[in-house]
DRENLOVO-585624 format. One record per residue: residue number from 1; x negated, y negated, z of N, C-alpha, C in turn; residue in three letters. Coordinates in nm, 2 decimals. Layout:
N
REC  gudo      nX      nY      nZ     caX     caY     caZ      cX      cY      cZ  finu
REC   NUM       X       Y       Z       X       Y       Z       X       Y       Z   ALA
...
end
This chain:
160
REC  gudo      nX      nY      nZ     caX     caY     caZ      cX      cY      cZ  finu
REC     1   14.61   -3.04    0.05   14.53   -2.97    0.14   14.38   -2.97    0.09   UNK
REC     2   14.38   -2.95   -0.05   14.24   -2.97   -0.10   14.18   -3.12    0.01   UNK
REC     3   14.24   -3.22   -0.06   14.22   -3.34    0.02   14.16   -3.34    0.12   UNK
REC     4   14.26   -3.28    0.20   14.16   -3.30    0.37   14.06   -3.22    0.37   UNK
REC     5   14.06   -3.12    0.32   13.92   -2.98    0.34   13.81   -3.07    0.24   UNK
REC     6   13.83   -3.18    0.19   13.71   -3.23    0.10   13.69   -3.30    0.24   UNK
REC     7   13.78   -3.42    0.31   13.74   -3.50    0.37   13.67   -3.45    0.50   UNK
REC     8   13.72   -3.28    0.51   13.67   -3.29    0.67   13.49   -3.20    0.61   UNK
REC     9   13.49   -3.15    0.49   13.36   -3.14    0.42   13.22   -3.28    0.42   UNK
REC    10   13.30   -3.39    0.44   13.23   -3.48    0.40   13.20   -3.50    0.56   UNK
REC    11   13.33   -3.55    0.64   13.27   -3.55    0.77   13.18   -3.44    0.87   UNK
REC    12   13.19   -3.36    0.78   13.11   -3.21    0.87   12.93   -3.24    0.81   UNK
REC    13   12.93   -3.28    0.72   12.82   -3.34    0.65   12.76   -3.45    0.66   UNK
REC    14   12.84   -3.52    0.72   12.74   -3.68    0.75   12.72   -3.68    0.94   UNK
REC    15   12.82   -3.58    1.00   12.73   -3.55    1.08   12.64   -3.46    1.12   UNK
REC    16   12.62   -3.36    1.02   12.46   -3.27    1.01   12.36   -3.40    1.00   UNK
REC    17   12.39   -3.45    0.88   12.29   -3.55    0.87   12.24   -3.62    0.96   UNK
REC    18   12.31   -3.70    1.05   12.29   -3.79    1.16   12.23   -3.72    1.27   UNK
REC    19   12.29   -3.58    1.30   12.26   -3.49    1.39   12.09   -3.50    1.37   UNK
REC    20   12.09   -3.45    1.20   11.95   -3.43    1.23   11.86   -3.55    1.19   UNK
REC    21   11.88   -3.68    1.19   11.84   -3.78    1.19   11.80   -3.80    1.33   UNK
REC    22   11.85   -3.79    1.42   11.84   -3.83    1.53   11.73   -3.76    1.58   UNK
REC    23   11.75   -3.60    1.56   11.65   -3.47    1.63   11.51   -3.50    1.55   UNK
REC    24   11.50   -3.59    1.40   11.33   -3.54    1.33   11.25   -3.63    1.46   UNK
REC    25   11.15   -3.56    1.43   11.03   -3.67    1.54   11.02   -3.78    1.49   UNK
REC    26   11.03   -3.90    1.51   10.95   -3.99    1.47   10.82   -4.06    1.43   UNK
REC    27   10.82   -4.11    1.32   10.65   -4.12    1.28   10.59   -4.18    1.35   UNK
REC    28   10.48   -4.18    1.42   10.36   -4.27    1.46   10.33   -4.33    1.35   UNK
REC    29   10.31   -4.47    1.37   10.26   -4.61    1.33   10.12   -4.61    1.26   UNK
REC    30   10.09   -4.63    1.21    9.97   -4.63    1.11    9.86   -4.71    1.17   UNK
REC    31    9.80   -4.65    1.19    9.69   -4.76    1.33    9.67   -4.87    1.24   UNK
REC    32    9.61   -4.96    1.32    9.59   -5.12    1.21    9.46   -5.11    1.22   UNK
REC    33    9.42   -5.17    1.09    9.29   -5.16    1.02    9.20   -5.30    1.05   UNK
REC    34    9.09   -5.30    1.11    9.06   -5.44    1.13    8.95   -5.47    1.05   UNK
REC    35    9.03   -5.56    0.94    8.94   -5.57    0.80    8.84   -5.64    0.84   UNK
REC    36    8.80   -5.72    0.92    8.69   -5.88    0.93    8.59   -5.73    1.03   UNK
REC    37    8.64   -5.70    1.10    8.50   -5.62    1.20    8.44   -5.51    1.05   UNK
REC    38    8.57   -5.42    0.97    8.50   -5.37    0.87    8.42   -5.39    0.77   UNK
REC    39    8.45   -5.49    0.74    8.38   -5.59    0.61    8.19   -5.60    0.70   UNK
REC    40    8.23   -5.62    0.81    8.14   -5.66    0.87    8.03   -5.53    0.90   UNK
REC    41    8.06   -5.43    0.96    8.01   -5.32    0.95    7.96   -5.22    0.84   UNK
REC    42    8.02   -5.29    0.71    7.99   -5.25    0.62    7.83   -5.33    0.56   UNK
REC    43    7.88   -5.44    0.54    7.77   -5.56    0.53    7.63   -5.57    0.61   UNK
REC    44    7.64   -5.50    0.75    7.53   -5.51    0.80    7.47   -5.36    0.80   UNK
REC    45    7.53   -5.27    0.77    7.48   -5.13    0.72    7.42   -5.16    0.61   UNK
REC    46    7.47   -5.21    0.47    7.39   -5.23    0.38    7.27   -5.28    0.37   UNK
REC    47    7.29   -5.39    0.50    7.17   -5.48    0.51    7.06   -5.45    0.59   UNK
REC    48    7.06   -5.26    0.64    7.01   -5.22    0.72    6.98   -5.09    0.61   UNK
REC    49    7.01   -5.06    0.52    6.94   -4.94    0.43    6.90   -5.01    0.29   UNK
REC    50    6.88   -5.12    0.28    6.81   -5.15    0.16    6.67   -5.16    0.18   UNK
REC    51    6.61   -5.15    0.10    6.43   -5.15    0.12    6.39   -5.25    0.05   UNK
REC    52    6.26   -5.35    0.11    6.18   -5.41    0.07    6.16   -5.39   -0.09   UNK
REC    53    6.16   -5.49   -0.15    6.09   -5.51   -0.29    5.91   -5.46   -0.25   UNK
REC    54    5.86   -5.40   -0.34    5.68   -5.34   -0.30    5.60   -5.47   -0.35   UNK
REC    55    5.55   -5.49   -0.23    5.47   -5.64   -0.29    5.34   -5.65   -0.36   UNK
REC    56    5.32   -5.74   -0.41    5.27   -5.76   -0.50    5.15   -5.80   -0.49   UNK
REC    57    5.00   -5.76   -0.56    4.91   -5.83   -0.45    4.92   -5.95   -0.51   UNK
REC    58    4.87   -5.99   -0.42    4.83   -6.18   -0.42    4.65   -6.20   -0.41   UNK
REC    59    4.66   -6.22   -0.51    4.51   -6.25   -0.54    4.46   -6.35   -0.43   UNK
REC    60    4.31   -6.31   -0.33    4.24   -6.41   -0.27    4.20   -6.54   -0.35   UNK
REC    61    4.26   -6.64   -0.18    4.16   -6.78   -0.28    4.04   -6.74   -0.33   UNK
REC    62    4.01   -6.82   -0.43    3.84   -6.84   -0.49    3.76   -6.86   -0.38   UNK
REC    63    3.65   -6.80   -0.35    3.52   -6.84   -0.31    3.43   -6.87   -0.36   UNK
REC    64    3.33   -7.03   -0.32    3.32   -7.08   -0.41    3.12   -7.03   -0.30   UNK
REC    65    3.04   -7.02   -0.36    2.90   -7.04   -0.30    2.85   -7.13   -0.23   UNK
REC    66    2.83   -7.10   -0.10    2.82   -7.26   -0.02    2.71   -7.32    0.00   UNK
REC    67    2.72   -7.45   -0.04    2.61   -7.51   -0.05    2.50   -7.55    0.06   UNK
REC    68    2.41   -7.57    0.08    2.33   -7.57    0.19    2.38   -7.71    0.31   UNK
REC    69    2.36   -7.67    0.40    2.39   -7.75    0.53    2.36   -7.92    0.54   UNK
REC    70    2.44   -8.00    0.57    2.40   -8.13    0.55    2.27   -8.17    0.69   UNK
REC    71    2.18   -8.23    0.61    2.06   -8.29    0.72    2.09   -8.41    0.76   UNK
REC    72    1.98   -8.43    0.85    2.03   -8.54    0.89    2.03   -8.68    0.79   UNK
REC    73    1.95   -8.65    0.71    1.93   -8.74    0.60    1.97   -8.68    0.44   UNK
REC    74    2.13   -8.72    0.46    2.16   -8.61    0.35    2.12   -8.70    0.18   UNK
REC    75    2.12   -8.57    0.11    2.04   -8.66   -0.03    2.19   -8.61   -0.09   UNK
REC    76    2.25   -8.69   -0.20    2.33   -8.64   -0.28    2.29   -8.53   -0.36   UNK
REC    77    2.40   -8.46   -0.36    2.36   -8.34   -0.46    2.39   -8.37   -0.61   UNK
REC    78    2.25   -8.33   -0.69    2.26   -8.34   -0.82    2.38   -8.26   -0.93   UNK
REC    79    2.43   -8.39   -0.96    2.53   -8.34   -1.05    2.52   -8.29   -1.20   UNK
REC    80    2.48   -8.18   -1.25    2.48   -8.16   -1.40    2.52   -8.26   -1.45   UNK
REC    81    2.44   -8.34   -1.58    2.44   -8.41   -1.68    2.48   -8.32   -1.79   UNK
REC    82    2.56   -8.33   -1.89    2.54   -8.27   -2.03    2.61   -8.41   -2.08   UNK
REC    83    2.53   -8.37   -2.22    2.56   -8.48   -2.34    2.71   -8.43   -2.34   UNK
REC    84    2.69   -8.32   -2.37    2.85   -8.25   -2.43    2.94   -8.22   -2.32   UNK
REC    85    3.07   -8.21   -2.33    3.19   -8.16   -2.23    3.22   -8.05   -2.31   UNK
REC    86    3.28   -7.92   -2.26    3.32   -7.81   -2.28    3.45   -7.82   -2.35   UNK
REC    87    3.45   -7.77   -2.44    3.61   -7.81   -2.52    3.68   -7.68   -2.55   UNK
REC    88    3.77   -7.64   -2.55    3.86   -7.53   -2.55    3.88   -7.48   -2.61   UNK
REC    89    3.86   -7.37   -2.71    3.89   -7.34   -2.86    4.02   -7.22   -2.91   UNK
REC    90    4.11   -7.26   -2.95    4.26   -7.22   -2.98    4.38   -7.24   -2.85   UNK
REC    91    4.46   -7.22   -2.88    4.53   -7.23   -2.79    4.52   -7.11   -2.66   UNK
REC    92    4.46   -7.13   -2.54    4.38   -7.03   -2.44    4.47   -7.03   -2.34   UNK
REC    93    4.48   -6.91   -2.25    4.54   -6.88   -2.14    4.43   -6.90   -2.04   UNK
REC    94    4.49   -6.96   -1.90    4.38   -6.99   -1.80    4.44   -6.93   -1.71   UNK
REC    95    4.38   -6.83   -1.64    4.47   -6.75   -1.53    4.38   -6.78   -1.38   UNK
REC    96    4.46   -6.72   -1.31    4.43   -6.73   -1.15    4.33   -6.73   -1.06   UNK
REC    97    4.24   -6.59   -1.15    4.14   -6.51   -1.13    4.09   -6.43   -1.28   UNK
REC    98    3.95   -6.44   -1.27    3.89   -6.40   -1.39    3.91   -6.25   -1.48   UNK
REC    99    4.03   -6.25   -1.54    4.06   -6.15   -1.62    4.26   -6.15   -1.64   UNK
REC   100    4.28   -6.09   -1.75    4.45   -6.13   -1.76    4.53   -6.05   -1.71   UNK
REC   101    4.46   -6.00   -1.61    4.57   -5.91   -1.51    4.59   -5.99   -1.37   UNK
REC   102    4.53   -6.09   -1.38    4.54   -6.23   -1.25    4.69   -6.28   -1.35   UNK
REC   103    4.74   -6.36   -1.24    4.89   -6.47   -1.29    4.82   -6.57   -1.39   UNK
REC   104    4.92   -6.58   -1.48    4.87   -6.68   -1.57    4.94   -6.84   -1.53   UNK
REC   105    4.79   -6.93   -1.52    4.85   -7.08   -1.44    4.88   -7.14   -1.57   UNK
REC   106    4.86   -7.14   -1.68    4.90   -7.19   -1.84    4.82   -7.17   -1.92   UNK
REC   107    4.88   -7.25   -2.04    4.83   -7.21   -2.16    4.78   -7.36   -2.18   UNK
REC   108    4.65   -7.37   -2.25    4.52   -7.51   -2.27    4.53   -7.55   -2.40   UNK
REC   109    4.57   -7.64   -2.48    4.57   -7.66   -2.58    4.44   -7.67   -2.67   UNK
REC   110    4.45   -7.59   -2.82    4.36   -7.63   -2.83    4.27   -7.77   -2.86   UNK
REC   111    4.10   -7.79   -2.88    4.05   -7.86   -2.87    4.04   -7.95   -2.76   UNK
REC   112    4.13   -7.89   -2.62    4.14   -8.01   -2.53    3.97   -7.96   -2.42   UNK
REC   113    3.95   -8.10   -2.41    3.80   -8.09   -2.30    3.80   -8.08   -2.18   UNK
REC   114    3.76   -8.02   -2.10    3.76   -8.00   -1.96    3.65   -7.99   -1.89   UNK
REC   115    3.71   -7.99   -1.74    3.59   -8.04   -1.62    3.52   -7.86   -1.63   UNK
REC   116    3.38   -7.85   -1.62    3.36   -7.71   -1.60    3.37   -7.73   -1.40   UNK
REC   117    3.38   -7.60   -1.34    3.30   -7.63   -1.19    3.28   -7.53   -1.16   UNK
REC   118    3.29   -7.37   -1.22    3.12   -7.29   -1.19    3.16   -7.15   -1.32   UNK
REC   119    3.05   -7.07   -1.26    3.07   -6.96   -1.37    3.11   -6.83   -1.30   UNK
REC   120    3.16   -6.76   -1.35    3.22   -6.64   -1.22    3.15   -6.58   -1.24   UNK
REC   121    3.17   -6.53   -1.11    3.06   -6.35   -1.13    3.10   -6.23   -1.19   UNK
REC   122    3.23   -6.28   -1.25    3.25   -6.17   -1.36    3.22   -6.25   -1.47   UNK
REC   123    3.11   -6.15   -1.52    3.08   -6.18   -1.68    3.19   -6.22   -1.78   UNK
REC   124    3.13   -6.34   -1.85    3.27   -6.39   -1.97    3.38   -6.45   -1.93   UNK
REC   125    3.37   -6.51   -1.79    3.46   -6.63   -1.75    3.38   -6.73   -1.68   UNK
REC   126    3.41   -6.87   -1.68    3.43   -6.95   -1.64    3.51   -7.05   -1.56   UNK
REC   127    3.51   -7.12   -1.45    3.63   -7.16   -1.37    3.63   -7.29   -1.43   UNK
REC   128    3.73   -7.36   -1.43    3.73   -7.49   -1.48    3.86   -7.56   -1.43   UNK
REC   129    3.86   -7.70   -1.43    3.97   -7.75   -1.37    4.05   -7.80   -1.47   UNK
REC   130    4.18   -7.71   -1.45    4.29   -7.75   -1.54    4.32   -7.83   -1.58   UNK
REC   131    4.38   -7.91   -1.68    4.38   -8.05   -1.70    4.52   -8.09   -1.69   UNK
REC   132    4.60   -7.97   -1.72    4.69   -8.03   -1.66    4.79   -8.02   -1.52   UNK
REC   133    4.70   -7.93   -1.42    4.80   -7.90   -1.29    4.66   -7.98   -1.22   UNK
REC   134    4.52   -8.00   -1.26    4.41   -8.05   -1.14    4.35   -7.92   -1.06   UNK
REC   135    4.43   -7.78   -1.08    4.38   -7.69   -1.02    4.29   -7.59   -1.11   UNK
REC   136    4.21   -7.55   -1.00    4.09   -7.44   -1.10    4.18   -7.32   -1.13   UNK
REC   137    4.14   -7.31   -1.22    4.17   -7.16   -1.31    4.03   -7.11   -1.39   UNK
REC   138    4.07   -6.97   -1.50    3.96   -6.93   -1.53    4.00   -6.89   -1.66   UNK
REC   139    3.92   -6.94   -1.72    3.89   -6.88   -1.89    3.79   -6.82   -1.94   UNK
REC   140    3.88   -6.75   -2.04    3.75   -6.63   -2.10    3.67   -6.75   -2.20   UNK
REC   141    3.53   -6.68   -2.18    3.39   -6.75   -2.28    3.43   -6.75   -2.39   UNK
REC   142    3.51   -6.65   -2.47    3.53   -6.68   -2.62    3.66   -6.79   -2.65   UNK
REC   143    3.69   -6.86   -2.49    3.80   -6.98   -2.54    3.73   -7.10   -2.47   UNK
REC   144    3.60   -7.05   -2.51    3.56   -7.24   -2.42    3.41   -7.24   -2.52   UNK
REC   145    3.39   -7.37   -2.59    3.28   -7.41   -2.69    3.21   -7.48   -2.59   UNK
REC   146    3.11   -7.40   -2.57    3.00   -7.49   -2.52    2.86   -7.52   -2.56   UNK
REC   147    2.84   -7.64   -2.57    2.68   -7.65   -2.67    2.59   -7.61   -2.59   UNK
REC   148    2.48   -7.60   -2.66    2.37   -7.56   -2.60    2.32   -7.63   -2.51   UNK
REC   149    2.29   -7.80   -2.53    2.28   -7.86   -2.46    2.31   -7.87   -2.30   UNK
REC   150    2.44   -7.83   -2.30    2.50   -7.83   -2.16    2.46   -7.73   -2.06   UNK
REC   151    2.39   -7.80   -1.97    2.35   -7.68   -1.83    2.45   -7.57   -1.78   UNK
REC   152    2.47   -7.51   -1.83    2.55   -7.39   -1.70    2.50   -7.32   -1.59   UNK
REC   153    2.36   -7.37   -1.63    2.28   -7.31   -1.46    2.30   -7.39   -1.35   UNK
REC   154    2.32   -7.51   -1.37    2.34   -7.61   -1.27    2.48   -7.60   -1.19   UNK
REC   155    2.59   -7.52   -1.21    2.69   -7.50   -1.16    2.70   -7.37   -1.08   UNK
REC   156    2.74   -7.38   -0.95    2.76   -7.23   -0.88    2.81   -7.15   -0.93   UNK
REC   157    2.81   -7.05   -0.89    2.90   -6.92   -0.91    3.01   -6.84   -0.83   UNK
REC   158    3.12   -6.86   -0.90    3.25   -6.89   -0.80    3.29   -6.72   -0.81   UNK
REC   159    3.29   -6.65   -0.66    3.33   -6.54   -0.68    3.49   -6.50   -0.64   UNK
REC   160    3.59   -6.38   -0.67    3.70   -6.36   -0.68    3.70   -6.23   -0.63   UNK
end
């Protein structure tokens, strides 16, 4: 008798179970995630609250003093003569614009000679053409040997 009162225990049990398998609600499905439009909406938000880098100034080209108007009969303009060429003394920085808070265009080896082509209007530089990019830059007077000889009045004055 035990016997059956287990077996009809077991079947009174597996159909509660079922009973109430059948009655729970069913889950709703897990909405689908649509990773390529997310990724996307993510990526163009970011690319929509980042801020500019704060720019930097950019130093004006050089202005150079302009020379007077060609006539009709134009004369060449006299070019400074010096015995001596300006030669460089130590190893010098030659920057952008006259002072070392301009970009530095390189460093001039010492003793190397250079083209002068004017004096700035800031006191204690000089523009000169690089020797080795061809482009003007500016060095300080205590990195450029210049004899006495050599006119520095004969050259414009290049302002920045």
């Amino acid at each position: 008798m035990q016997m059956r009162r287990f077996h009809l225990t077991v079947k009174i049990t597996l159909t509660a179970i079922m009973f109430l398998a059948a009655c729970a609600p069913k889950p709703e499905p897990a909405p689908a995630v649509d990773t390529v439009g997310t990724m996307a909406a993510e990526l163009a938000s970011a690319m929509l609250t980042q801020t500019a880098a704060a720019a930097s100034p950019t130093p004006e080209p050089p202005t150079i003093t302009p020379t007077p108007a060609i006539t009709d009969t134009p004369t060449p303009e006299p070019t400074p003569e010096a015995t001596s060429i300006p030669v460089v003394v130590g190893n010098s920085p030659c920057y952008m614009g006259p002072g070392n808070n301009y970009p530095l265009v390189s460093n001039i080896t010492d003793t190397k000679e250079v083209t002068l082509i004017g004096i700035s209007n800031v006191p204690g530089w000089y523009v000169i053409e690089n020797p080795y990019f061809g482009s003007q830059c500016w060095i300080s007077a205590e990195h450029l040997k210049i004899e006495s000889d050599f006119d520095v009045t004969a050259y414009p004055t290049v302002t920045r």
